[in-house]
C-alpha positions in Angstrom: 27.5 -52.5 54.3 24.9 -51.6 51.8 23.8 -53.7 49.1 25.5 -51.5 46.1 25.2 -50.7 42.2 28.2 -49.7 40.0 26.9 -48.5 37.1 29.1 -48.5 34.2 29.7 -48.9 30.4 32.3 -50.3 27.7 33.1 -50.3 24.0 36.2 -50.6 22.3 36.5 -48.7 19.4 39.6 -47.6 17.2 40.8 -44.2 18.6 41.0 -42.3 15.8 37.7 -42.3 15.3 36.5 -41.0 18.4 35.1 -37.3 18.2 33.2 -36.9 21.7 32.5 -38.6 25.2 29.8 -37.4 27.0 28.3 -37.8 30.2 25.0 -40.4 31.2 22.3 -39.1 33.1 20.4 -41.4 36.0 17.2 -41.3 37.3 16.8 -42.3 41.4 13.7 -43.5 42.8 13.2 -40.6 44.5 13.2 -38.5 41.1 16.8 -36.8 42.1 19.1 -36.9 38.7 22.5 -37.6 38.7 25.2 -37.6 36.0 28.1 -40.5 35.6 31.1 -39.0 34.0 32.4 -41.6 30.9 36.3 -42.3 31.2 38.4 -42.6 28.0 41.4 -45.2 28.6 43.2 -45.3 25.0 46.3 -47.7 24.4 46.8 -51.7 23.9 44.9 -54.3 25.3 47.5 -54.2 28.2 47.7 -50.7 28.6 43.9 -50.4 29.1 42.9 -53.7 31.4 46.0 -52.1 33.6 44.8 -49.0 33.8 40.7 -49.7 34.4 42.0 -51.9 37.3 43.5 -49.2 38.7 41.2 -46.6 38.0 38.7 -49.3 39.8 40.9 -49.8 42.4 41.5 -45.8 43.1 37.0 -45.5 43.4 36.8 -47.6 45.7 39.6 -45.9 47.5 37.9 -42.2 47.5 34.6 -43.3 48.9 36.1 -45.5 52.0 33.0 -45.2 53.7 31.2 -47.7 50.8 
């Protein structure tokens, strides 16, 4: 298996205060560019931990291969 990198981000911030989301750009060694889409998980403290973990869970489920 390759050594990986998961490249992510977190903030918490009250919800009805959030106007937009968008997408991070990276740079490869190799010059290629490549976007990460940002995820928006509202709820409780409950409701979110539960739903990242499956969300993490579900990633590493579509690319088997990893």
């Amino acid at each position: 298996m390759a050594k990986l990198a998961l490249i992510y981000g977190m903030r918490l911030l009250p919800a009805d205060e959030l106007e937009e989301v968008k997408d991070s750009e990276i740079t490869l060694k190799n010059g290629k560019k490549m976007h990460v889409s940002m995820h928006l998980i509202e709820g409780g403290e409950d409701q979110i931990r539960k739903q990242l973990m499956q969300s993490l869970d579900a990633f590493f489920e579509f690319y088997p291969e990893i």
